[in-house]
Backbone bond lengths (Angstrom), bond angles and torsions (degrees), N, CA, C in turn:
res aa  C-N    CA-C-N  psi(-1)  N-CA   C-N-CA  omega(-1)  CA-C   N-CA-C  phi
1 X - - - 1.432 - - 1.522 110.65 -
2 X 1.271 111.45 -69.80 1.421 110.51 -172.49 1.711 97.43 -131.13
3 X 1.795 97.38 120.98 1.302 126.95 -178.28 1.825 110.32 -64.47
4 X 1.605 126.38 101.90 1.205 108.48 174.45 1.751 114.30 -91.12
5 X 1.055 104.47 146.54 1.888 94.88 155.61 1.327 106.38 -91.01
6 X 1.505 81.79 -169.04 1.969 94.31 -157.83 1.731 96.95 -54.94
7 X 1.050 96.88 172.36 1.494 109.74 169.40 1.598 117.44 -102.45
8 X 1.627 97.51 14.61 1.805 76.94 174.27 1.444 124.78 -87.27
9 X 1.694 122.15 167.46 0.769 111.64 -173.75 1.431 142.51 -95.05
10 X 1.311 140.45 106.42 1.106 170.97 -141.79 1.747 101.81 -49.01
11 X 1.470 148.56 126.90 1.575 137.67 138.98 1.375 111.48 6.77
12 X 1.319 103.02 -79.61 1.635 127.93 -166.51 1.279 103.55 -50.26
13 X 1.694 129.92 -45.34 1.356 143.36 155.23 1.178 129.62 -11.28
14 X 1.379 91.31 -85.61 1.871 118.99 169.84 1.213 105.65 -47.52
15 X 1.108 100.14 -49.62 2.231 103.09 -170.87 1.404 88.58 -34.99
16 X 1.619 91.87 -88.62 1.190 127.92 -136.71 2.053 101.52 -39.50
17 X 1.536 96.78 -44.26 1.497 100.01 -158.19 1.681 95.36 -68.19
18 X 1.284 101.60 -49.06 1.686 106.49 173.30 1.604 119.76 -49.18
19 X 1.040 114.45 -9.45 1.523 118.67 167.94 1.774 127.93 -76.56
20 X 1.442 75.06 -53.76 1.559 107.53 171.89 1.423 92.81 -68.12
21 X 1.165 137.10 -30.91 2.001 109.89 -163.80 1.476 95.72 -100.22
22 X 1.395 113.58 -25.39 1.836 106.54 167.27 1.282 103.55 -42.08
23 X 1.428 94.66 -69.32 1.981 118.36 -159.57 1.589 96.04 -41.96
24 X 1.249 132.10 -56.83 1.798 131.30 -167.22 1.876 89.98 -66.68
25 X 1.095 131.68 -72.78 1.661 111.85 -150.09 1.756 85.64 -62.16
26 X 1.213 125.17 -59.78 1.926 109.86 -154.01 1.770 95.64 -53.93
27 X 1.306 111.92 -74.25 1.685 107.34 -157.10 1.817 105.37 -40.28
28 X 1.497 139.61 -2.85 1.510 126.48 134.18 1.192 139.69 -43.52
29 X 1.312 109.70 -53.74 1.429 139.88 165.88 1.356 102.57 -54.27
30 X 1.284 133.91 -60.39 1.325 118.64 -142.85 1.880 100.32 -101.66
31 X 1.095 120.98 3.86 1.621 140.09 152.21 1.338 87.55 -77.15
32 X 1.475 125.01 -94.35 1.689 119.75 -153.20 1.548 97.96 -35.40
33 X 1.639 138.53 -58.56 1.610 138.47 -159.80 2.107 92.07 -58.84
34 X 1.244 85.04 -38.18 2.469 76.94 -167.91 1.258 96.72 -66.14
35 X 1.961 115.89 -29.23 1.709 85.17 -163.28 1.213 102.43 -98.44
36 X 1.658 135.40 7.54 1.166 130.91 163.13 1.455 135.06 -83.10
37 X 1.405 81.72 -7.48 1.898 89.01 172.37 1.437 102.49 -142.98
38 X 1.249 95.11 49.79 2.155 103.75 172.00 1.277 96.21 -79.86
39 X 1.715 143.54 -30.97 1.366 128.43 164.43 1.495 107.43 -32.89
40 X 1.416 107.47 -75.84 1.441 101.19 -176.14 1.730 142.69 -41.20
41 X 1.345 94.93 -24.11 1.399 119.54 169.62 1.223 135.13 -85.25
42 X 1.620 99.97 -3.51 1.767 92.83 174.35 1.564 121.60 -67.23
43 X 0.804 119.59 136.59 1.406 136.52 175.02 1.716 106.52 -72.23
44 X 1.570 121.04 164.92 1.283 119.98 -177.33 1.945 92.47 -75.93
45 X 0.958 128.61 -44.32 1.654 136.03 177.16 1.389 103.58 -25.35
46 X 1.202 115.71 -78.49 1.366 148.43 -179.92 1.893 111.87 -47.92
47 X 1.379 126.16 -40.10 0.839 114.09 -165.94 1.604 116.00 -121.85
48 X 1.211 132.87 134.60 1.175 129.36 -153.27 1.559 104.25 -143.51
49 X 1.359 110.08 149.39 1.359 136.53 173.17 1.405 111.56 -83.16
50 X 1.709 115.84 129.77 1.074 102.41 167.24 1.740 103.87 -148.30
51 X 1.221 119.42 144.46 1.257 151.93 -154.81 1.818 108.52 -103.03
52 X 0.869 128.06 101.34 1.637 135.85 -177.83 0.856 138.09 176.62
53 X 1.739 137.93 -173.09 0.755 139.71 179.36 1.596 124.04 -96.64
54 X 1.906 115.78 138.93 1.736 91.45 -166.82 1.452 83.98 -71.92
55 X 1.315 101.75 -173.09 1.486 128.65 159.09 1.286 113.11 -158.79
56 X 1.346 108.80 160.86 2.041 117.00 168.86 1.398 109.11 -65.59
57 X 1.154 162.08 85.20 1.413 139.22 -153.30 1.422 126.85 -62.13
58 X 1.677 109.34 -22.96 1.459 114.76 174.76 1.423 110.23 -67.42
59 X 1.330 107.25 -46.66 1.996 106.38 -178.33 1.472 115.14 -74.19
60 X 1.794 107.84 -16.43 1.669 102.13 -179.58 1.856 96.44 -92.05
61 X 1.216 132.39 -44.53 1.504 122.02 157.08 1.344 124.43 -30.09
62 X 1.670 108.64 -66.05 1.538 102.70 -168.15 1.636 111.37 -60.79
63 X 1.528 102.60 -57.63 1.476 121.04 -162.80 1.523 109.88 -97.82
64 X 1.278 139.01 -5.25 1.370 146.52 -139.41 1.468 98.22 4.48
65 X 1.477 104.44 82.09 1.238 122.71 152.55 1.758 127.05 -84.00
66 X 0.993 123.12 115.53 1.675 125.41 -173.83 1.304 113.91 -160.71
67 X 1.181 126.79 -162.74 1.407 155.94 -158.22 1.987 103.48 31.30
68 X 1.180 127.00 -144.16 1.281 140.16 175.62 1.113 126.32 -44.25
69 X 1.590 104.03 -45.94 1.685 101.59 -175.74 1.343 122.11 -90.75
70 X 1.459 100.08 -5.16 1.822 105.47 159.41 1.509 117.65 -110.55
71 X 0.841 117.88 46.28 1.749 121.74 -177.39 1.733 120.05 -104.47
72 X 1.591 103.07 -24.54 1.227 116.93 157.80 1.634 120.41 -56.32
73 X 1.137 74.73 -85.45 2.074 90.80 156.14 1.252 111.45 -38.47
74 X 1.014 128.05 -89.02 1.562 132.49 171.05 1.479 119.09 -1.34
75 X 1.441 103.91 -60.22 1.556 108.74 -179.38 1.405 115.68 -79.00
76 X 1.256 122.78 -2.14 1.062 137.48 -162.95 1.581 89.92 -87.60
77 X 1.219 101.59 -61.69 1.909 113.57 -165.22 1.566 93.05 -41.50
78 X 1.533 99.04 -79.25 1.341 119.22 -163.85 1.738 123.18 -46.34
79 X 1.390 114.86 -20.92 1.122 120.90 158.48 1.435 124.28 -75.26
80 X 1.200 111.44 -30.03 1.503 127.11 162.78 1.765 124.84 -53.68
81 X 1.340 83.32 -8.38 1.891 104.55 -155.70 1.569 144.44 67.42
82 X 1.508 86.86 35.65 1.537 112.59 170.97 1.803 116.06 -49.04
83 X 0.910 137.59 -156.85 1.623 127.01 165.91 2.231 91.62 -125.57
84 X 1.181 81.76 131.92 1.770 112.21 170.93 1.538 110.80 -77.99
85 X 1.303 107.35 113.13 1.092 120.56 -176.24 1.766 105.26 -107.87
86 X 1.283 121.43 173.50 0.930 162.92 141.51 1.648 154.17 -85.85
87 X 1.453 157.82 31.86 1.219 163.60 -118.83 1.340 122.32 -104.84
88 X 1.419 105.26 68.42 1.789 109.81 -176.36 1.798 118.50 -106.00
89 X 1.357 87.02 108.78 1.458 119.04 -160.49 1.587 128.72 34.52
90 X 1.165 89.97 74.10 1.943 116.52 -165.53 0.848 92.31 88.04
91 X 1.249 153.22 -93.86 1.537 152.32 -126.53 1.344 108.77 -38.73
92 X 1.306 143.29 138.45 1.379 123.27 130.18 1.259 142.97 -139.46
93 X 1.583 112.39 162.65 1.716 102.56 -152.39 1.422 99.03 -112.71
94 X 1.106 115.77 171.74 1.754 138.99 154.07 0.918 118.44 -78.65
95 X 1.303 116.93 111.07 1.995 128.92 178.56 1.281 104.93 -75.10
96 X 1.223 143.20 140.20 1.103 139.53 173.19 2.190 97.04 -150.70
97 X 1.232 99.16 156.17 1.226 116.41 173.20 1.839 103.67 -95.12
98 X 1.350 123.63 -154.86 1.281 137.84 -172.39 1.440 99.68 -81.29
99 X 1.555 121.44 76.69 1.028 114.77 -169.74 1.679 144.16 40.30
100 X 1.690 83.03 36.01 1.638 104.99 -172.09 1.610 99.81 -155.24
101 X 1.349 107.76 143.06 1.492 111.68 -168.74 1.751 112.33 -87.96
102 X 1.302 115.48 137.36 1.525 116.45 -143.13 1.783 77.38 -104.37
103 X 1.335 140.69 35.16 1.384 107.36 170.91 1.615 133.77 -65.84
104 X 0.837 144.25 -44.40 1.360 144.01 138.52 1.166 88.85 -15.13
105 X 1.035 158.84 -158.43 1.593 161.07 -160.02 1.123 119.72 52.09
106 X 1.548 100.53 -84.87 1.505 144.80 -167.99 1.420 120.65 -80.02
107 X 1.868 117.70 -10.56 1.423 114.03 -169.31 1.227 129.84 -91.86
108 X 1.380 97.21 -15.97 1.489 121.64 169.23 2.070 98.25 -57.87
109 X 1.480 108.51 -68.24 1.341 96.66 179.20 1.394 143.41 -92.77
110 X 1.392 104.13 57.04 1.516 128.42 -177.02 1.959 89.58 -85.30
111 X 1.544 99.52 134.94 1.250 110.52 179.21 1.450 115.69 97.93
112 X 1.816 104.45 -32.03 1.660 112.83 -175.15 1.696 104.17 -84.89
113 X 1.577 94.47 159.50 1.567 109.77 162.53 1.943 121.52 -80.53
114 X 0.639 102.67 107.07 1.471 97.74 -172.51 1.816 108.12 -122.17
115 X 1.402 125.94 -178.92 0.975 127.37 175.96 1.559 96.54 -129.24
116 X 1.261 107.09 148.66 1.610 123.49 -179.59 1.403 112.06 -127.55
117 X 1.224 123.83 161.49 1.786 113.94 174.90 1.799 99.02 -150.52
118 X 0.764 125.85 116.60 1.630 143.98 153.33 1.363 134.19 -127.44
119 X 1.002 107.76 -154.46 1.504 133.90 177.67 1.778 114.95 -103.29
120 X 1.148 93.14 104.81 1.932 83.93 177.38 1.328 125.71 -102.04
121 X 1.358 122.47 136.62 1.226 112.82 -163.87 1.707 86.51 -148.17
122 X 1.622 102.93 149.11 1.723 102.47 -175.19 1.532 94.54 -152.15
123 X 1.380 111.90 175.86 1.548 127.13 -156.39 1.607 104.72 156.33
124 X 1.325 79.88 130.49 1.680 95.17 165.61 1.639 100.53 60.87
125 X 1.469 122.53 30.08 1.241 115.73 -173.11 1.323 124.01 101.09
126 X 1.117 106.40 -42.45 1.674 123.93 -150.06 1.766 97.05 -91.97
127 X 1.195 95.48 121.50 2.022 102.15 165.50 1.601 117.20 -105.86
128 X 1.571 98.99 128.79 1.348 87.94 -168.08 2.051 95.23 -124.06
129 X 1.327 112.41 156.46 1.246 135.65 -171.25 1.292 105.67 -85.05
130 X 1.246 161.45 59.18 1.886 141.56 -144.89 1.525 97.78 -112.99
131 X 1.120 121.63 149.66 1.480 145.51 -148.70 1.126 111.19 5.08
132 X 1.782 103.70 79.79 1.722 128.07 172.06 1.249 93.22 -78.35
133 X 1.423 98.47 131.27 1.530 132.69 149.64 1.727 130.16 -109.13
134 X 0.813 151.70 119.33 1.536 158.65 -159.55 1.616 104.52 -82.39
135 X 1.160 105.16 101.06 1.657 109.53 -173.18 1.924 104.52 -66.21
136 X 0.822 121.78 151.64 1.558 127.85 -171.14 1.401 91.26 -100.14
137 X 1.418 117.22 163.43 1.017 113.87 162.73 1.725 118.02 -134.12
């Protein structure tokens, strides 16, 4: 029916497949290297300043618990490993470190005004802060 030739394998063959099997192991690698140094890569677009108050986010969600008279408490949560919030003028975001939650950081200034600077990214509602840094002043 149908006449094959040999089956060996051809220059053009080898290339080609050997290209393709580079191309699959590096393009892993070279995702894991962008998303490990996406700090370094934020762009001014991408990264934004923000001005507020921390908060615990579960007690400022459920109860909008904040300012002074929850800051005791507050630090309490968040050391516990509550999620670290942020509250700049209503809004509020999710503090997050390099894809790791900065409480130890941040628990000391639950209740305070502080300034933060990251990367913002939101969905489903939710605004989140990602590789917060605490601007000095």
């Amino acid at each position: 029916m149908f006449k094959s030739t040999t089956n060996k394998p051809t220059v053009l063959k080898i290339a080609v497949a050997a290209t393709f099997t580079a191309a699959l192991m590096v393009s892993p690698l070279a995702v894991a290297q962008e998303h490990e140094h996406g700090k370094e890569k934020l762009d001014a677009a991408a990264s934004k300043s923000v001005t507020g108050e921390v908060v615990d986010l579960m007690c400022y969600i459920d109860h909008n618990a904040a300012g002074d008279k929850h800051s005791a408490c507050g630090n309490k949560c968040i050391k516990g490993g509550g999620p670290v919030g942020i509250v700049e003028n209503g809004k509020a975001y999710l503090v997050v470190g390099e894809h790791k939650p900065i409480n130890d950081e941040r628990a000391e200034s639950c209740g305070k005004t502080i300034t933060v600077k990251g990367k913002i990214a939101e969905r489903g509602g939710i605004a989140m802060l990602e590789n917060a840094e605490v601007v000095k002043k």
